[in-house]
C-alpha positions in Angstrom: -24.4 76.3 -133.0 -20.8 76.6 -131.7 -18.6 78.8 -134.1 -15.7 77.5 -136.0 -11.9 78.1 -137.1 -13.5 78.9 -140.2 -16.2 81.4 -139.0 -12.5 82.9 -137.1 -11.1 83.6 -140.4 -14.0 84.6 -142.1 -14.7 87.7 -139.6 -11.3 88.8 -139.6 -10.9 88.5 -143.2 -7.6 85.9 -142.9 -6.7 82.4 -143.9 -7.6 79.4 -141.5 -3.5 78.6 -140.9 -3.3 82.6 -139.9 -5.6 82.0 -137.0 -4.2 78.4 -135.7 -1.1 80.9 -135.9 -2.5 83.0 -133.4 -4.5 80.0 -131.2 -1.7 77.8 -130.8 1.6 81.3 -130.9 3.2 78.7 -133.2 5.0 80.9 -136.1 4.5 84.9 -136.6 1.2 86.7 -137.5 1.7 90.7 -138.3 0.0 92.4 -135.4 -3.0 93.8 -137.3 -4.2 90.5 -138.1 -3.6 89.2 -134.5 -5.7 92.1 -133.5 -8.3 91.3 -136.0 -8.1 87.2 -135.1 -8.4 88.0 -131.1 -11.5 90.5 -131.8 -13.6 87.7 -134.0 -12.5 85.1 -131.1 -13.8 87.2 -128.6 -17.1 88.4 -130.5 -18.0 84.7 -131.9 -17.1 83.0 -128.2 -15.2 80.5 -130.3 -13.1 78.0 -128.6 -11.0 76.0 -130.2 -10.6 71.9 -130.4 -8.5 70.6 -127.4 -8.4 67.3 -128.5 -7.2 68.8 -132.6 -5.3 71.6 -130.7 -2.7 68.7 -128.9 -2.8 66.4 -131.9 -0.8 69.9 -133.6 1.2 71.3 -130.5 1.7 67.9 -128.8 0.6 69.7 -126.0 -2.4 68.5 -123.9 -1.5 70.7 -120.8 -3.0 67.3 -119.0 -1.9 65.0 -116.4 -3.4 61.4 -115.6 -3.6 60.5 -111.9 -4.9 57.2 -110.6 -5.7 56.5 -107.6 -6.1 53.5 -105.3 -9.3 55.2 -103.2 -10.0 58.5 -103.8 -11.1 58.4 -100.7 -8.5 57.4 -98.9 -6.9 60.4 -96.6 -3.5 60.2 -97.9 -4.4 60.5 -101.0 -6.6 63.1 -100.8 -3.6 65.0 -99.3 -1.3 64.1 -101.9 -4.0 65.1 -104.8 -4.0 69.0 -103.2 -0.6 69.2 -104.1 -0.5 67.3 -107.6 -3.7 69.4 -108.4 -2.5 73.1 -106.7 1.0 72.8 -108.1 -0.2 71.5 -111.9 -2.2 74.3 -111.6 0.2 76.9 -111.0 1.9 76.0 -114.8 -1.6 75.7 -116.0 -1.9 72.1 -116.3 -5.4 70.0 -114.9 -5.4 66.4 -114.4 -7.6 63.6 -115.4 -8.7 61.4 -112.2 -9.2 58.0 -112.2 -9.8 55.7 -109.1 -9.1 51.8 -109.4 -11.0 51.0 -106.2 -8.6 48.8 -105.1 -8.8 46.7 -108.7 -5.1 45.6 -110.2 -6.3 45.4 -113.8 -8.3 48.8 -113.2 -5.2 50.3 -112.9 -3.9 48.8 -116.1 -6.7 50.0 -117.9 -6.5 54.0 -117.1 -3.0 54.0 -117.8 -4.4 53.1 -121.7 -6.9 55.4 -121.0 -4.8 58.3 -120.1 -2.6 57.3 -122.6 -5.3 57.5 -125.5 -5.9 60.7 -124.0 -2.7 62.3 -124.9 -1.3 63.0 -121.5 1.9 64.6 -120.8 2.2 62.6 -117.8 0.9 59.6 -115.1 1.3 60.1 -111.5 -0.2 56.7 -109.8 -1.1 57.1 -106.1 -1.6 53.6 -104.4 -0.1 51.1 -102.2 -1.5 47.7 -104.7 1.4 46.1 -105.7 0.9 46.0 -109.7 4.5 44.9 -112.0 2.1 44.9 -115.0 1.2 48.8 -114.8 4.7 49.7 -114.0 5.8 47.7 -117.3 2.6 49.5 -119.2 3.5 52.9 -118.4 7.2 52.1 -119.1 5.8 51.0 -122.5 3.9 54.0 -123.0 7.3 56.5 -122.9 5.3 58.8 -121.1 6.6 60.0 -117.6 5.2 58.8 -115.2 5.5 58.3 -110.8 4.3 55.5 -108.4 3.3 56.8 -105.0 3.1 54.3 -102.1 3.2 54.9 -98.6 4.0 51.4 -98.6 5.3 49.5 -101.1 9.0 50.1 -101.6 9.6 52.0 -105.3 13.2 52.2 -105.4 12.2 53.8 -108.9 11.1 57.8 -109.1 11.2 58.0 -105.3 9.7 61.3 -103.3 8.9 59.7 -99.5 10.6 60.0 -96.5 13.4 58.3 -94.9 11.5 55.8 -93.1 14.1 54.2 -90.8 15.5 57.4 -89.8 11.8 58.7 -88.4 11.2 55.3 -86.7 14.6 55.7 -84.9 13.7 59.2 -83.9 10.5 58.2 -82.8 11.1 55.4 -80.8 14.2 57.7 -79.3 11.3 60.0 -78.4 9.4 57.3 -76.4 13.0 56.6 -74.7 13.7 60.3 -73.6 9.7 59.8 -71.9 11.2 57.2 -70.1 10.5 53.7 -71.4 12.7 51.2 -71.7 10.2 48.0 -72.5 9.5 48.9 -76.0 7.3 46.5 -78.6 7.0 47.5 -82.3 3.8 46.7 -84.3 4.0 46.5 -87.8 2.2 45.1 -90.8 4.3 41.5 -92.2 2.9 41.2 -95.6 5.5 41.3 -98.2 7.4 43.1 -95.8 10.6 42.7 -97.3 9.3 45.0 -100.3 7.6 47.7 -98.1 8.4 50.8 -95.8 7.3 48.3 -93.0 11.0 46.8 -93.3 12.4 50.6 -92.5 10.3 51.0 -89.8 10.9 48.0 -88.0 14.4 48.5 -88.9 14.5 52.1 -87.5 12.5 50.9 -84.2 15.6 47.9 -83.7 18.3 49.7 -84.2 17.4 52.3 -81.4 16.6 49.3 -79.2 20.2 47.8 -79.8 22.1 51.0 -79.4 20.4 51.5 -76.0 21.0 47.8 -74.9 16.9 46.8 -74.5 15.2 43.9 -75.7 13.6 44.1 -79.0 9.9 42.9 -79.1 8.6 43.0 -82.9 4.6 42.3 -83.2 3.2 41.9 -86.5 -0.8 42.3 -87.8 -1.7 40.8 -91.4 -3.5 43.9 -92.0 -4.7 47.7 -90.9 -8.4 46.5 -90.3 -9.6 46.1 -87.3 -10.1 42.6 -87.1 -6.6 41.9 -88.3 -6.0 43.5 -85.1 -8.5 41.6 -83.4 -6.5 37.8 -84.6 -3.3 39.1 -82.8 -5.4 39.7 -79.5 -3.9 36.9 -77.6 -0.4 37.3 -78.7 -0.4 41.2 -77.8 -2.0 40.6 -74.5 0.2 38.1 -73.2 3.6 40.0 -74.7 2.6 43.3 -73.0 2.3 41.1 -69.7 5.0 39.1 -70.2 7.3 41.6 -70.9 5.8 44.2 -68.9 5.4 46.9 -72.1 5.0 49.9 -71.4 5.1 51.4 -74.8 4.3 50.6 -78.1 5.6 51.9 -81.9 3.0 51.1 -84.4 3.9 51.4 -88.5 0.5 53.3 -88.9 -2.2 55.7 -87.3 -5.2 53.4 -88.6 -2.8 50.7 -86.6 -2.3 52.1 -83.4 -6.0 54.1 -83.1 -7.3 49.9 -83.2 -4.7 48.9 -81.2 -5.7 51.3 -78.2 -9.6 50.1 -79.0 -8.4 46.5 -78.5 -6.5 47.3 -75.0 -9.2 49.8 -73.6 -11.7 46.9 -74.1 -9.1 44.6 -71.9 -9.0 47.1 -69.2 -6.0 48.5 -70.6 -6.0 52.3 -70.9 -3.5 55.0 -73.1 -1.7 57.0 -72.0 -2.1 56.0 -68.4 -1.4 52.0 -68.5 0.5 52.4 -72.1 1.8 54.5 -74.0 1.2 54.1 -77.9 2.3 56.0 -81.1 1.5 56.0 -84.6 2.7 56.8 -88.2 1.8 59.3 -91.2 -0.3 62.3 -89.3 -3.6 61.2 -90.8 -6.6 63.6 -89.7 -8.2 60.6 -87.7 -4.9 60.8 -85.4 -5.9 64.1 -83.8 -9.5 63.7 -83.7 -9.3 60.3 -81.7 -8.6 60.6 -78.1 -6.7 60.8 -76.4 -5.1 62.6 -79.5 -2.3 60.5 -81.2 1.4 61.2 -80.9 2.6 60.5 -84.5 5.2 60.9 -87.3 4.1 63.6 -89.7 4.1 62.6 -93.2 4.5 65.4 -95.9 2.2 64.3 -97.9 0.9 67.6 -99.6 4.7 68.4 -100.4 5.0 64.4 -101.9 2.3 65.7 -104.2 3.9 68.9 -105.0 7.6 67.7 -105.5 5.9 64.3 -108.0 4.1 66.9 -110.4 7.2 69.2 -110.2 9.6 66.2 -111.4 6.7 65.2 -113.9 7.1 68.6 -115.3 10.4 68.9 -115.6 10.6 65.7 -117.3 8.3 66.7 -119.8 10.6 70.1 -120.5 13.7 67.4 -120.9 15.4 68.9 -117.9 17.8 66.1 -118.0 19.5 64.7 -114.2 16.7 65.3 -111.8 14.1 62.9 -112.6 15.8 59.9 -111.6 16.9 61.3 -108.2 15.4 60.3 -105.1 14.0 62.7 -103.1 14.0 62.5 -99.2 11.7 65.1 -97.2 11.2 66.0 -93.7 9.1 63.8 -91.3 8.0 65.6 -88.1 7.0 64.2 -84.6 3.8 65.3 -83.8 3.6 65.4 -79.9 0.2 64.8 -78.7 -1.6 62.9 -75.9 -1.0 59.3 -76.6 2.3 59.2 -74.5 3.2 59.3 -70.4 6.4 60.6 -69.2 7.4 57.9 -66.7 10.6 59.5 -65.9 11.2 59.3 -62.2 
C-alpha cells in the first residue's frame, strides 16, 4: 500500500502541516526537521497528491494542448517546441486531439479546465468562435495556433504577405514573368490565404505583369482534381510558366495533376509551395518552399503562456512576427536567357 502524509510525519516524528511545509517550500521548517521530513520521503517512496498538492499551491505545473490531428505534420512540429520548452521550466502538458470535431474542442477546454491547468495552447486551423469565447470564460491563458485562420488575437506566425512577395520575387529573379498564384478561397477573407495572395499581387503590380489568381476549394487532391479544366486552359492561355501555390500539400497535387497532362516540373513549369512540410523534400523533384518556423511558433506560444501565468504584464498581447526562409530546391528552372 502507498505510504501517506501521515506515515511522513509519523517517521520523522513532526506534525502533518510541518511536512506539506517541506513538500510544497511554502513557509519555513528548521533544518533538522527538513532533514528528518526528506529522509522518511525517501525511505517510505512516498509521493504526494498532485491533484491535493495544486488545490493548496494553485500550482498544477500543467499545460492543456489541443490539437486538430495529432497527426498532422505541423503540429507535430509545433508540439516539439510547446513540449521541449514547457519542459525546460518543468511544466508537462495534457494532450487532447479533436479529430477535426468543433464541439470536441469545446469539450477539452472544460476538460483541461477541470484539470486545473495553468494554461491552453489550441493548435488547429477549424474555425470555432464558441471555444475562443469558452476559454475567454475560463480566465485562464490561453493561445490559438492556425496556419490558417487569421487570429488577430495572441498572434506568433509569420508575416505572410511579406514571404509571398519574396517568393514570388524569387521566381522573377529565375526569370518568369507569366506568373499564376494558387490558393485556397474558403473564407479567405479571414485566413493567411488573403496575405498570400496579397503578397503574390503586389509583386506582380510593381513589376508591371498580369496577375492570374487560381483558387481550389480545398488541399485534397480531388479539390485539385475539380479545377483541372480551369488550370489547364489558364496555363495555355496565358502561357504560365510558373506557379505560387499557398501550400506544400497544394502544389505537390498540383505537379501530380500536370505530370498526368503531359506537363512536367521543373522542365515545362516551374512550381513552389508554402510551410516546409517534410513531404516537400521527399517528393521529387524536391519542392522549392517558404520555410515555416514552426518549432520556434511552439516555443515562443508556451514562453508567452508562461509569462502570462508569472503576470509579466505588456508582452502577452503583442504580436509576434518570426522569420520565414526560402527553401531552394528542385521545383524551379532558371529561364534567364
Amino acid at each position: 500500500m502507498a505510504s501517506t502524509i501521515k506515515d511522513v510525519a509519523k517517521m520523522a516524528d513532526v506534525s502533518i502541516s510541518t511536512v506539506s511545509r517541506v513538500i510544497n517550500d511554502s513557509k519555513p521548517v528548521s533544518p533538522e526537521a527538513r532533514r528528518r521530513v526528506l529522509h522518511a520521503i525517501e525511505v517510505l517512496d512516498y509521493k504526494p497528491n498532485e491533484v491535493a498538492r495544486s488545490l493548496v499551491t494553485k500550482k498544477s505545473n500543467l499545460i492543456g494542448v489541443i490539437v486538430e490531428d495529432i497527426g498532422s505534420n505541423f503540429i507535430a512540429q509545433i508540439l516539439r517546441g510547446v513540449e521541449e520548452v514547457g519542459r525546460m521550466y518543468k511544466y508537462d502538458i495534457l494532450l487532447s486531439s479533436s479529430y477535426g470535431e468543433i464541439e470536441s474542442e469545446v469539450k477539452f477546454a472544460n476538460l483541461l479546465s477541470q484539470k486545473q491547468v495553468e494554461g491552453i495552447i489550441v493548435i488547429s486551423n477549424l474555425h470555432n468562435p464558441k471555444l475562443e469565447y469558452k476559454l475567454e470564460e475560463s480566465k485562464i491563458p490561453y493561445v490559438i495556433i492556425s496556419n490558417f485562420y487569421d487570429n488577430e488575437k495572441f498572434d506568433i506566425n509569420i508575416d505572410y504577405e511579406k514571404a509571398s512577395y519574396e517568393m514570388v520575387s524569387y521566381l522573377m529573379s529565375k526569370g518568369h514573368k507569366n506568373i499564376a498564384s494558387l490558393a485556397i478561397r474558403k473564407d479567405i477573407d479571414r485566413t493567411y490565404e488573403k496575405d498570400k495572395v496579397e503578397g503574390y499581387n503586389r509583386a506582380m503590380k510593381e513589376h508591371g505583369l498580369e496577375i492570374t489568381n487560381l483558387y481550389s476549394e480545398g488541399l485534397t487532391e480531388e479539390a485539385i482534381l475539380n479545377e483541372k479544366e480551369n488550370i489547364l486552359r489558364t496555363i495555355k492561355d496565358k502561357n504560365i510558366t510558373a506557379i505560387f501555390t499557398s501550400f506544400d500539400s497544394l502544389a505537390i497535387h498540383l505537379m501530380n495533376l500536370l505530370l498526368d497532362n503531359g506537363i512536367r516540373t521543373p522542365d515545362d513549369i516551374s512550381i513552389t509551395g508554402f510551410g516546409g512540410s517534410q513531404i516537400s523534400n521527399i517528393y521529387r523533384p524536391k519542392l522549392t518552399t517558404v520555410k515555416i518556423p514552426y518549432y520556434d511558433i511552439g516555443a515562443v506560444s508556451v514562453s508567452k503562456i508562461l509569462k502570462k501565468i508569472k503576470k509579466e504584464e505588456g508582452v502577452f498581447s503583442e504580436s509576434v512576427l518570426l522569420p520565414a526562409q526560402i527553401l531552394e530546391r528542385e521545383s524551379v528552372k532558371d529561364i534567364n536567357d
